[in-house]
C-alpha positions as CSV (number, residue, x, y, z in Angstrom):
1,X,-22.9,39.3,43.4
2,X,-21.0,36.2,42.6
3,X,-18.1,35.7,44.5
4,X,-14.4,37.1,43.3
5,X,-11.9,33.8,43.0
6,X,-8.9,34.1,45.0
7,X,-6.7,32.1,42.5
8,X,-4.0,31.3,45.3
9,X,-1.5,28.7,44.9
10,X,-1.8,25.8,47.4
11,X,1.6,23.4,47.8
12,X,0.8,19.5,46.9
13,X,2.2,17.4,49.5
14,X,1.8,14.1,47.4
15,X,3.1,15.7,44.2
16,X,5.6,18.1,45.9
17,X,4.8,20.8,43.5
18,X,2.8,24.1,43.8
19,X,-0.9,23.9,41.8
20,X,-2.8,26.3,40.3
21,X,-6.6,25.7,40.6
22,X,-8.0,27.7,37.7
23,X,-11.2,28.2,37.2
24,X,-13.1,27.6,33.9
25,X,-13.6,31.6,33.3
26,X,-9.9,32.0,33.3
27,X,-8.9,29.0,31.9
28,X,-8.2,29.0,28.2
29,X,-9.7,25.9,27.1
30,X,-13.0,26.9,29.1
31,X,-12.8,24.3,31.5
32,X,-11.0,23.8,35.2
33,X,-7.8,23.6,34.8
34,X,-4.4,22.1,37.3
35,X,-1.2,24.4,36.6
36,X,1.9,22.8,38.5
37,X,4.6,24.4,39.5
38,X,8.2,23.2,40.9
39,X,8.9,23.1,44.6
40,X,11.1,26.2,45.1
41,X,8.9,28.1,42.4
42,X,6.0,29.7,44.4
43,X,6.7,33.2,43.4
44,X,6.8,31.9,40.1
45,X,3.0,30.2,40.4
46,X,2.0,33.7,42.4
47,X,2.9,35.7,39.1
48,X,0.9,33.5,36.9
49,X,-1.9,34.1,39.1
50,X,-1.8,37.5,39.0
51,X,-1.5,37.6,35.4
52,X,-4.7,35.8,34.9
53,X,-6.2,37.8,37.3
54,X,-5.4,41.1,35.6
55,X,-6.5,39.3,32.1
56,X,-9.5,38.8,32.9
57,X,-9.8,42.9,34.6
58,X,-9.1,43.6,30.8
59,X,-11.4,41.9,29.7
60,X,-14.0,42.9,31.8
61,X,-12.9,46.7,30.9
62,X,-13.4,45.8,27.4
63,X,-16.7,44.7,27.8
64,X,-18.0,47.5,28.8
65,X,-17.3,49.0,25.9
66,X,-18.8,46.3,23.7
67,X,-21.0,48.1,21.4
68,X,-25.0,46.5,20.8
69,X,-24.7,45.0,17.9
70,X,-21.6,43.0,18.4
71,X,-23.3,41.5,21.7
72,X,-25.7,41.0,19.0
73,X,-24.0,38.8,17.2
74,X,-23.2,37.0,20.1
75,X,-26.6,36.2,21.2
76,X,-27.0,34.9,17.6
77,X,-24.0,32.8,17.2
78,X,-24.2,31.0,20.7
79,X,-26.4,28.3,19.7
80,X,-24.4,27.6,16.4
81,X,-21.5,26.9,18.4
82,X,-23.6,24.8,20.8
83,X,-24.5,22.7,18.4
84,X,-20.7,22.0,16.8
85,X,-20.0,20.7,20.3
86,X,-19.1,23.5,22.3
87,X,-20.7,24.7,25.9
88,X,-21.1,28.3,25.1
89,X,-19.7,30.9,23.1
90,X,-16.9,32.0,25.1
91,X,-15.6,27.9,25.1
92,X,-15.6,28.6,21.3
93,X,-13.4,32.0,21.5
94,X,-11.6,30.2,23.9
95,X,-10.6,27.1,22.4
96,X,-10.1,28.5,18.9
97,X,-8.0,31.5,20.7
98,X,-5.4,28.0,22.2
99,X,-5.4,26.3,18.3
100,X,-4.3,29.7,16.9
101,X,-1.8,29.9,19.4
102,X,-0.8,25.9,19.3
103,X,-0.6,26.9,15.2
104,X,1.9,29.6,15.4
105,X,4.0,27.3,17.5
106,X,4.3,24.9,14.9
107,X,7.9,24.3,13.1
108,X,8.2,25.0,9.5
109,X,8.5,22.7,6.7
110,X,12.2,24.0,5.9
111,X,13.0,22.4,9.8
112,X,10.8,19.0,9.1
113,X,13.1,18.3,5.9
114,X,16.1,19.4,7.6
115,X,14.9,16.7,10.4
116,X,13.9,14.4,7.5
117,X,17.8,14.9,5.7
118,X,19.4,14.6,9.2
119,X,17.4,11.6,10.0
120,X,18.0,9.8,6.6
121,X,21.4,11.3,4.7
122,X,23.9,8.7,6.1
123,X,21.9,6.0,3.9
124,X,22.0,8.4,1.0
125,X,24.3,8.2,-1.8
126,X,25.9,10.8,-3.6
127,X,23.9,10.2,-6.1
128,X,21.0,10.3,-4.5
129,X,21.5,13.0,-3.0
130,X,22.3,14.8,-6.0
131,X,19.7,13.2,-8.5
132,X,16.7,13.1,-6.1
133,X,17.0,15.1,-2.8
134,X,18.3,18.3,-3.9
135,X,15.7,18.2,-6.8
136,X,13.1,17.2,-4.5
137,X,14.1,20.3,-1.8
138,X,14.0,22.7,-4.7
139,X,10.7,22.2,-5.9
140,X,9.8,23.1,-2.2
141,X,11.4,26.2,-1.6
142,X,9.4,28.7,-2.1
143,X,6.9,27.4,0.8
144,X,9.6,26.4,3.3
145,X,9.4,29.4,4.9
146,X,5.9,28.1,6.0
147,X,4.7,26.8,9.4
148,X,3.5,22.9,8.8
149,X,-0.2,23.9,10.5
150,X,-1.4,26.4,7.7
151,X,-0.6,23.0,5.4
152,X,-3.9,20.8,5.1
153,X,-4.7,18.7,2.2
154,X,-6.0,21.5,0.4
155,X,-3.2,23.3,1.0
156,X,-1.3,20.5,-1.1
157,X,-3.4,19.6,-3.2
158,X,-3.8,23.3,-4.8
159,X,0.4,23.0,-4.7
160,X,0.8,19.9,-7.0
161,X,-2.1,20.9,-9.3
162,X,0.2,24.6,-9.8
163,X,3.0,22.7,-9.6
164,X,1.7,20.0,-12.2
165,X,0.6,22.9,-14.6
166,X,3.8,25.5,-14.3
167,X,7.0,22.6,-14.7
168,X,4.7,19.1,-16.2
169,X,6.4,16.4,-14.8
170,X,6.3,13.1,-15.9
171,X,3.9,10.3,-14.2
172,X,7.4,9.1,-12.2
173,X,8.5,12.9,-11.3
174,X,4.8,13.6,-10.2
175,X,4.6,10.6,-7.9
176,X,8.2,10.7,-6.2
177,X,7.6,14.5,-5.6
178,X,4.1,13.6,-3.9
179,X,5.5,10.5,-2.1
180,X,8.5,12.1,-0.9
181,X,6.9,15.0,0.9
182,X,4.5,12.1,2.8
183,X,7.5,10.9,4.1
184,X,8.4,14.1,5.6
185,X,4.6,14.4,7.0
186,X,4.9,10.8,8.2
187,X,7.8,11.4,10.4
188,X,6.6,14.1,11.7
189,X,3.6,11.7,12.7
190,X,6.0,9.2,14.5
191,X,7.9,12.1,16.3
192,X,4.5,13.7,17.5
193,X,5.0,17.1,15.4
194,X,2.1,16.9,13.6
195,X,-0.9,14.7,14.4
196,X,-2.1,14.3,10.8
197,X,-0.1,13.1,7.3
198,X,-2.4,15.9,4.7
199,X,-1.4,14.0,2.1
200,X,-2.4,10.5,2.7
201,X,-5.6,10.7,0.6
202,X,-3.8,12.4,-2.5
203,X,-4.1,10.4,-5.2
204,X,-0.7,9.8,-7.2
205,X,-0.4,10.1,-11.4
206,X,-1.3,7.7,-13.6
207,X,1.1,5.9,-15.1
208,X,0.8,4.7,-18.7
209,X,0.0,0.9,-19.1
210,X,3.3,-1.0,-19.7
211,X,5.4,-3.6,-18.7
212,X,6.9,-3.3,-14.7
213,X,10.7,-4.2,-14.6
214,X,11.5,-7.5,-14.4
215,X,14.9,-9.2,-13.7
216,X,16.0,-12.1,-16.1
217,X,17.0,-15.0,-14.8
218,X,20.9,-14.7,-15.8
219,X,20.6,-11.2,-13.9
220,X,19.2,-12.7,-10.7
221,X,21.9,-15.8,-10.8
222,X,24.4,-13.1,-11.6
223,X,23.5,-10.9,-8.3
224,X,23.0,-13.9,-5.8
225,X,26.4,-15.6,-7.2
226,X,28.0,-12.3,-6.2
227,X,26.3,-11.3,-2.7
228,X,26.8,-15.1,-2.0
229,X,31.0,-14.7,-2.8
230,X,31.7,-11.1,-1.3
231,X,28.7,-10.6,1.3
232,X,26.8,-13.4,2.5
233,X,24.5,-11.7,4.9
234,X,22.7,-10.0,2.3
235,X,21.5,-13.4,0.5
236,X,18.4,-14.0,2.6
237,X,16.8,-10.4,2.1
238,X,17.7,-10.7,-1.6
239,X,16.1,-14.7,-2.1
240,X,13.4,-13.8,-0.1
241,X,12.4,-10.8,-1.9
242,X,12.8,-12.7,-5.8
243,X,11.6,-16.1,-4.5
244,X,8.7,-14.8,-2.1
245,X,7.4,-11.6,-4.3
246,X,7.8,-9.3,-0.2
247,X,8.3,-5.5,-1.5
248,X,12.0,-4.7,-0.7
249,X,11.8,-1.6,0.6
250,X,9.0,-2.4,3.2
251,X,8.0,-6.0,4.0
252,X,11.0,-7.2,3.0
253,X,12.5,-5.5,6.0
254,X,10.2,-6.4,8.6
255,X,11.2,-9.9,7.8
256,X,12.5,-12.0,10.7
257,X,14.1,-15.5,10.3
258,X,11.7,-16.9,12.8
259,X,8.9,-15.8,9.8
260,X,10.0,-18.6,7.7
261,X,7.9,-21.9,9.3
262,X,9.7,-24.8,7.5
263,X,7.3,-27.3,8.4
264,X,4.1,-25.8,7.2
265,X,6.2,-24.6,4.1
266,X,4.9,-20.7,4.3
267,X,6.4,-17.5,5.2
268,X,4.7,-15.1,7.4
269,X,4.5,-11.4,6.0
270,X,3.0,-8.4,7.1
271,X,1.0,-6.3,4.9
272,X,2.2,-2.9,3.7
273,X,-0.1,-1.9,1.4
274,X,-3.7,-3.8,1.5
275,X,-6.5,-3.4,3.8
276,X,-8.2,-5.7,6.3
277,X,-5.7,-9.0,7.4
278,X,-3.1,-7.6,9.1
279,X,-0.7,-10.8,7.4
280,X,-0.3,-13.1,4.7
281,X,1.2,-16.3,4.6
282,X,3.1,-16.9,1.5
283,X,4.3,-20.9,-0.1
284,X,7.5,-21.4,0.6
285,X,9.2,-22.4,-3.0
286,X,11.3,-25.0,-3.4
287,X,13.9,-22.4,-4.9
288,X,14.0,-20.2,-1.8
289,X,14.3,-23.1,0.8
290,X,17.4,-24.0,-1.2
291,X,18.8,-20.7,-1.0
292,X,18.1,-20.2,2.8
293,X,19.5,-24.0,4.1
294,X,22.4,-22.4,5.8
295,X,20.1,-19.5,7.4
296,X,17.0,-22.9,8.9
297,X,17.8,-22.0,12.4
298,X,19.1,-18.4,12.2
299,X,17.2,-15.9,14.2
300,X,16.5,-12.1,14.7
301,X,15.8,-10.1,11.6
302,X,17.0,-10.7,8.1
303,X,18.4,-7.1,7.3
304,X,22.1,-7.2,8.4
305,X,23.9,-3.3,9.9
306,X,24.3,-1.0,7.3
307,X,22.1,-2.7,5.2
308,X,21.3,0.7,2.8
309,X,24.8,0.5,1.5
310,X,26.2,-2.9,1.7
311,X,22.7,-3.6,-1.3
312,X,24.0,-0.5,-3.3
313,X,27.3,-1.9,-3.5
314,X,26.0,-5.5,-4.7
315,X,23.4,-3.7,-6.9
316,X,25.6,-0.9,-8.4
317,X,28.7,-3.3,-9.0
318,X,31.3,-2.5,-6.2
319,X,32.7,-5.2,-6.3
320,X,32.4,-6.3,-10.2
321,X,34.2,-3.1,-11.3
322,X,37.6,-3.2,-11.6
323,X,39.4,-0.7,-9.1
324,X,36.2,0.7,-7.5
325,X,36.5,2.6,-5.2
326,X,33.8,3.1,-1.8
327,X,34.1,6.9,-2.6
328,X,33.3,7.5,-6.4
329,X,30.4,5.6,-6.8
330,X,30.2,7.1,-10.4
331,X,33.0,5.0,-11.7
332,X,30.7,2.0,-10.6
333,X,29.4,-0.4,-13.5
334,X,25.9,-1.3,-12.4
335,X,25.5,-5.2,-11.9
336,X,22.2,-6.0,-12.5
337,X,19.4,-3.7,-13.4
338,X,17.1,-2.6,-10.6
339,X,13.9,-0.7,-10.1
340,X,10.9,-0.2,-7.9
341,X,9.2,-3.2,-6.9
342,X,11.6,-5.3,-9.4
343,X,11.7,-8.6,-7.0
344,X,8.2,-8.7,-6.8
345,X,7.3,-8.3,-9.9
346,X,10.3,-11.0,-11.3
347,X,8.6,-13.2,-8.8
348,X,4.7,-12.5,-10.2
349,X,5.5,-12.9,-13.8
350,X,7.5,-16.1,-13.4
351,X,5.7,-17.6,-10.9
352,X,2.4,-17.4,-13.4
353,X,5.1,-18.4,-16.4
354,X,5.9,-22.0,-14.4
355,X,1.9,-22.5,-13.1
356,X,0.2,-20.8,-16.1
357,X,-2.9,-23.3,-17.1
358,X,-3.1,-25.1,-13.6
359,X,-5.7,-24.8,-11.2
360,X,-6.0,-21.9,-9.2
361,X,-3.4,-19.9,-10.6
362,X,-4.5,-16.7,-10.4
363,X,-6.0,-17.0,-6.8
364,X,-3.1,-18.6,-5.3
365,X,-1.0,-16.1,-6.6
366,X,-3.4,-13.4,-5.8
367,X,-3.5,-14.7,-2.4
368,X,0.7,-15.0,-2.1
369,X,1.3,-11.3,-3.3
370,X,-1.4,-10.0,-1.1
371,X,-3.6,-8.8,-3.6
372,X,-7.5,-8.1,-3.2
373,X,-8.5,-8.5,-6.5
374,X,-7.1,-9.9,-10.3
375,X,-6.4,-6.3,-11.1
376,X,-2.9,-6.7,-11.0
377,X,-2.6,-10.0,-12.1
378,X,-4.4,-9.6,-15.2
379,X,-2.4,-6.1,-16.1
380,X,1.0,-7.0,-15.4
381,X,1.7,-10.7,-14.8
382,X,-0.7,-12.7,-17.2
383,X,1.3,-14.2,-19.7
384,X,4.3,-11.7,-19.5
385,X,7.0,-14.4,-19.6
386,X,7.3,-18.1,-21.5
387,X,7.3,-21.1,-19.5
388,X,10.8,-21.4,-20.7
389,X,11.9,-18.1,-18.6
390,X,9.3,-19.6,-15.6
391,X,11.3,-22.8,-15.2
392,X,14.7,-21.2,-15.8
393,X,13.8,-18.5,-13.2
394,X,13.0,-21.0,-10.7
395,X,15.3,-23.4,-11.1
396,X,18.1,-20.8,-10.1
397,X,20.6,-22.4,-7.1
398,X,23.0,-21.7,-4.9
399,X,27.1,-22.4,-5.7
400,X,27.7,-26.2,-4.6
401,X,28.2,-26.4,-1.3
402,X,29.5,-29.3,0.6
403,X,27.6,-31.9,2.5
404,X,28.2,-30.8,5.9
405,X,27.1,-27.1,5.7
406,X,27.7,-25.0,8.8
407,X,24.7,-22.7,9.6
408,X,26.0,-19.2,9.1
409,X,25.4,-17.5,12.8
């Protein structure tokens, strides 16, 4: 008869804590387990003993009842579980009995956008937040009720298709909608929520072929002219995102001053977006280093505090519209026109505009944007501007400044 465990605390003089030796047959992951308990809480430990004790008295009850062909069953299924990776069949039960549990635990998407709002809102606009968030969190409320475990990538991917059928959004609507609820899954990632992003692998819309928005020059010398007069911190991200092609809203701001390596003439960026080298060392233009003269021996990083807000303000004309105000942004008068990725791709259509015909265009380019192939290049920057807008693009300067410039610190 094998022997009948005791399942006693013992006290841990090096830890000063009560432990729990379980043994695999009670434990429910199937294997030994440690249970610690505080100092002062030996009762505590005691009851948790006892209460695996008379678990597994059930259980034993129950099994007497067990009718033949259930134990059946189990004779059958205990090699299919041996070979997914478990010891036996009651590791199986075990284990899957401790994910059900874990699963029921799990918060529900209506908390992981209130986190995501909480976490994000004070860089929001009231626009924004109107136009896109409150959109965005509609869409989603008939499933926020749901716990964040039951939501694989099928579970999304059957969503958008319904949701794609019922309301057909646009290519734009389609892929905000699908890259907005990744961000939610990808802070739940960083805060250790949920260990997987399900939608990582969903492919986005198709957007139809056309032209990516571009700044003119006149636009770009308008917007530096004015960051340059009313907020001069901000000139560095915006130079180094129109003169260097970074994506503003991700490489851009990993961007450190001590990036820029003067002497070798390259900028040091990390890539966002494409595989394999972790960096990319982009030419530093003549154009940029002109722009950046006051900023050579700055360090640190080149967003400024409140960064969010003090670009919206340049952007959305705060300080070009007569009697703005900080809390009706509607009454703002846009200064330039802006949209997604529309640095980078000013800086790939002009930059092929002022070296179109020379020698290694296409790869150097290419090789500065951090592209793997000539897709790109081919679709969107290949002749897409004349060599007139090239050389007027990069001949764009700073306001005159006098000789003896003091580095900004």
């Amino acid at each position: 008869m094998a022997r009948r465990a005791r399942l006693l605390p013992k006290f841990d003089h090096g830890r000063q804590q009560w432990v729990l030796n379980v043994p695999p047959g009670l434990s429910d992951t199937g294997a030994r387990q440690r249970v610690y308990f505080p100092r002062g809480a030996e009762q505590d430990a005691v009851a948790y003993a006892d209460q695996l004790k008379q678990a597994n008295e059930n259980l034993k009850e129950l099994a007497k009842h067990v009718r033949p062909e259930l134990m059946r069953a189990a004779v059958k299924w205990e090699p299919v579980v041996i070979e997914l990776g478990f010891r036996d069949l009651d590791h199986f039960c075990a284990t899957k009995v401790a994910e059900l549990e874990k699963a029921s635990a799990a918060p529900t998407l209506a908390s992981l956008l209130d986190a995501f709002q909480a976490d994000h809102s004070k860089n929001w606009s009231s626009q924004y937040l109107g136009k896109r968030w409150k959109p965005f969190r509609s869409r989603l409320d008939e499933i926020e009720d749901l716990r964040i475990s039951q939501m694989d990538q099928a579970f999304w991917r059957d969503w958008l298709k319904k949701w794609k059928e019922t309301s057909k959004p646009g290519p734009t609507t389609y892929n905000q909608q699908l890259g907005g609820i990744r961000s939610i899954f990808e802070l739940a990632a960083a805060k250790r929520v949920h260990p997987i992003n399900p939608l990582d692998d969903l492919p986005g819309a198709k957007e139809r072929k056309g032209e990516v928005p571009v700044s003119t020059p006149e636009e770009v010398q308008r917007l530096l002219d004015v960051a340059w007069k009313h907020d001069r911190e901000m000139v560095p991200y915006f130079v180094t995102c129109y003169f260097a092609g970074l994506r503003p809203d991700s490489e851009a701001k990993r961007v450190h001053f001590e990036h820029f390596d003067w002497n070798e003439g390259h900028l040091k960026v990390g890539i966002t977006k494409t595989d394999g080298n972790p960096n990319r060392y982009v030419q530093i233009e003549d154009t940029l280093k002109a722009w950046m003269r006051p900023w050579l021996k700055k360090k640190g990083s080149i967003i400024p505090d409140n960064f969010a807000k003090r670009r919206r303000r340049l952007i959305y004309g705060f300080y070009t519209t007569p009697n703005a105000t900080f809390g009706d942004e509607t009454k703002w008068k846009a200064l330039v026109p802006w949209g997604h990725d529309i640095t980078r791709h000013s800086y790939g259509s002009y930059w092929e505009a002022a070296h179109r015909g020379k020698p290694g265009c296409k790869e150097t380019l290419a090789a500065n944007m951090g592209h793997v192939d000539f897709k790109t290049f081919d679709r969107y920057y290949k002749n897409a501007r004349s060599r007139a807008e090239g050389k007027a693009y990069w001949e764009i300067q700073p306001p005159e400044q006098k000789e003896n410039v003091i580095a900004i610190a």
